[in-house]
C-alpha positions as CSV (number, residue, x, y, z in Angstrom):
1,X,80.4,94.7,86.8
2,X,82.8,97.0,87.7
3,X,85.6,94.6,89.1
4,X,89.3,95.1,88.2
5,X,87.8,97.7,85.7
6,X,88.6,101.4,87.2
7,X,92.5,102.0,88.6
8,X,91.9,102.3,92.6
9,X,93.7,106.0,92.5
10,X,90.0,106.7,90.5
11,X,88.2,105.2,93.2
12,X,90.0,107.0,96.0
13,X,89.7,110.6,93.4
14,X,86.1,109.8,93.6
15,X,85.6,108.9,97.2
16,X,88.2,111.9,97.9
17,X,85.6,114.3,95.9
18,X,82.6,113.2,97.4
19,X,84.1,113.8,100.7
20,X,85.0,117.6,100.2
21,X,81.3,117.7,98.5
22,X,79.7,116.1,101.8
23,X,82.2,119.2,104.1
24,X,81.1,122.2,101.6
25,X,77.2,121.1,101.6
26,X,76.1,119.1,104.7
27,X,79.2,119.9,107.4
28,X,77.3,118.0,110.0
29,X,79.5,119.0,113.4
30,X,83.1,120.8,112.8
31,X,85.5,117.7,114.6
32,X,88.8,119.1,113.7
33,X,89.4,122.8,113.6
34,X,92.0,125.1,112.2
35,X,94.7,124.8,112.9
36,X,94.2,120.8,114.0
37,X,92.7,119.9,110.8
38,X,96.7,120.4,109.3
39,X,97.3,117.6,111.0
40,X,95.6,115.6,108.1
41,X,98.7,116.9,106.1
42,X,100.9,114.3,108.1
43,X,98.5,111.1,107.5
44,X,98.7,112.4,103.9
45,X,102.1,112.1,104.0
46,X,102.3,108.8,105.5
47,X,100.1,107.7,102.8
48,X,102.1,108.6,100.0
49,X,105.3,107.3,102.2
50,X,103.1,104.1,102.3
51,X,102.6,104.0,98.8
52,X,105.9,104.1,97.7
53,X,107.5,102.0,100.0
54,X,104.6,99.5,98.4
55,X,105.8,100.3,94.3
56,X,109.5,99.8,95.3
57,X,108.9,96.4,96.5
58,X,107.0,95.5,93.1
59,X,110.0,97.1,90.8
60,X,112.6,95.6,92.9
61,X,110.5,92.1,92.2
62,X,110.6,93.2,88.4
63,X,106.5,92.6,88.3
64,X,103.7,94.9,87.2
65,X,102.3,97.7,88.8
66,X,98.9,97.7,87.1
67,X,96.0,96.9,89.2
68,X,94.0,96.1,86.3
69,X,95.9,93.0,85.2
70,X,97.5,91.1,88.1
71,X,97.0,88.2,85.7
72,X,100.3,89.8,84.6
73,X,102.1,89.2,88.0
74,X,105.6,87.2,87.8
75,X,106.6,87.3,91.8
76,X,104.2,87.2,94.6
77,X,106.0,90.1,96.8
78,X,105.5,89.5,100.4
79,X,108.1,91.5,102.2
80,X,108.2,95.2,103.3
81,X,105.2,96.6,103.7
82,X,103.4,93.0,102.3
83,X,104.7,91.8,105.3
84,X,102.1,93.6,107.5
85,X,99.2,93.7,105.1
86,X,98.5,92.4,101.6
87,X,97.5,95.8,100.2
88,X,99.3,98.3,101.5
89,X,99.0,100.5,98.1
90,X,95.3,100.5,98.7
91,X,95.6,101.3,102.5
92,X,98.1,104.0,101.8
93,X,94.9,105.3,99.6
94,X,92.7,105.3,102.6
95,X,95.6,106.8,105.2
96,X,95.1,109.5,102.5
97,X,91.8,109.8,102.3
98,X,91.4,109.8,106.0
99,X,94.1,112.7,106.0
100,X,92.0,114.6,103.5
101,X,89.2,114.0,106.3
102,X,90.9,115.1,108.7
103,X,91.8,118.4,106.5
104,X,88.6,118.6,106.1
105,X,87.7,119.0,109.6
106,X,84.0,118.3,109.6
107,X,82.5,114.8,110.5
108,X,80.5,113.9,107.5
109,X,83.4,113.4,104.9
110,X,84.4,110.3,107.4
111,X,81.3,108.4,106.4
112,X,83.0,108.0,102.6
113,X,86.0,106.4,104.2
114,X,84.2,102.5,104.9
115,X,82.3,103.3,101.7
116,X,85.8,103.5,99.6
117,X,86.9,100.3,101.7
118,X,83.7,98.5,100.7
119,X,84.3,99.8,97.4
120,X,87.7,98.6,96.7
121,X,87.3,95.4,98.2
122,X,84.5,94.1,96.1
123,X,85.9,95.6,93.1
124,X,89.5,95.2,92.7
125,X,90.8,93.1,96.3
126,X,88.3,90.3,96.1
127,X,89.2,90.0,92.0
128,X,92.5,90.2,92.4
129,X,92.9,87.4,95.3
130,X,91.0,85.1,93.0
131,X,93.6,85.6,90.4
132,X,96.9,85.6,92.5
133,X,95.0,82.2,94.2
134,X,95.0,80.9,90.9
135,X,98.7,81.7,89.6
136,X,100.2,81.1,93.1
137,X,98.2,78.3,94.7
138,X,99.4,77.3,98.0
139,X,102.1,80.1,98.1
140,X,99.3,83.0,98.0
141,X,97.2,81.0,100.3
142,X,99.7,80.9,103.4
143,X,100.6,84.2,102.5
144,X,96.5,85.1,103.0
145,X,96.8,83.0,106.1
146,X,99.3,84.6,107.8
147,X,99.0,88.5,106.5
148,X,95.6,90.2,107.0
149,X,93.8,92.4,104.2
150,X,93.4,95.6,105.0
151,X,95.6,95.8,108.5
C-alpha cells in the first residue's frame, strides 16, 4: 500500500499532470474560454492563501509539517483554518487543482478532481486520523465530531 507513503503535493503534481494531459489530448467540450479561463488564476491563489494560513497554524503550534509522519505530532491544532475543516492543506491542494481546471478551460481535466480526493483520502487522510485517534483520543474525536473532512 501506498498510505502515508507519497507527500500529498506529489499526489496533487500527478493529478495536476494528468489533468493538462486529459485538456491537450481528449478536450471533450471547451467550458471556460479565454479570457474566463484566468479566472482559475484567482482559485489558485486562494489555494496557496489556504495553504499557508494552514502551515502558520502548525509552526505557531511548534509541531511537524510532514505529512508522512503525523506520529510525530506534539499539538492537535484546531483553530484557524482547522476550525472549518480538518485538512485544509489538502483542500487548499484541490482549490488549486480546480483553479488549474479552470485554467484549463476544457471539461475533462474536472473528472481528475474527485479522483485526487478519492486518492488522498484513502491514502494519507484515513491514515493519518487513525494515528491522531490514537495519540489524541477523545480530544481528536470531538474535534472529528464537530469539524468535517474535507469542507
Amino acid at each position: 500500500m501506498l498510505r502515508l507513503k507519497i507527500p500529498p503535493p506529489v499526489y496533487m503534481l500527478f493529478t495536476g499532470s494528468v489533468m493538462w494531459l486529459l485538456d491537450h489530448y481528449f478536450p471533450l467540450l471547451t467550458i471556460i474560454p479565454s479570457p474566463w479561463n484566468l479566472l482559475g488564476l484567482v482559485l489558485i491563489v486562494v489555494a496557496l492563501l489556504t495553504d499557508g494560513a494552514s502551515l502558520l497554524q502548525f509552526i505557531r503550534a511548534h509541531t511537524t509539517i510532514n505529512p508522512l509522519h503525523p506520529e510525530k505530532t506534539k499539538h492537535l491544532v484546531t483553530t484557524g483554518p482547522y476550525s472549518y475543516t480538518r485538512n485544509p492543506m489538502y483542500l487548499g491542494l484541490l482549490i488549486l487543482l480546480a483553479g488549474w481546471g479552470i485554467w484549463l478551460g476544457s471539461l475533462t481535466p474536472f473528472f481528475m478532481l474527485p479522483v485526487f480526493a478519492w486518492l488522498l483520502t484513502s491514502q494519507q487522510i484515513i491514515p493519518e486520523e487513525r494515528i491522531l485517534e490514537q495519540k489524541f483520543g477523545q480530544a481528536y474525536r470531538d474535534y472529528k465530531s464537530r469539524v468535517r473532512r474535507w469542507f
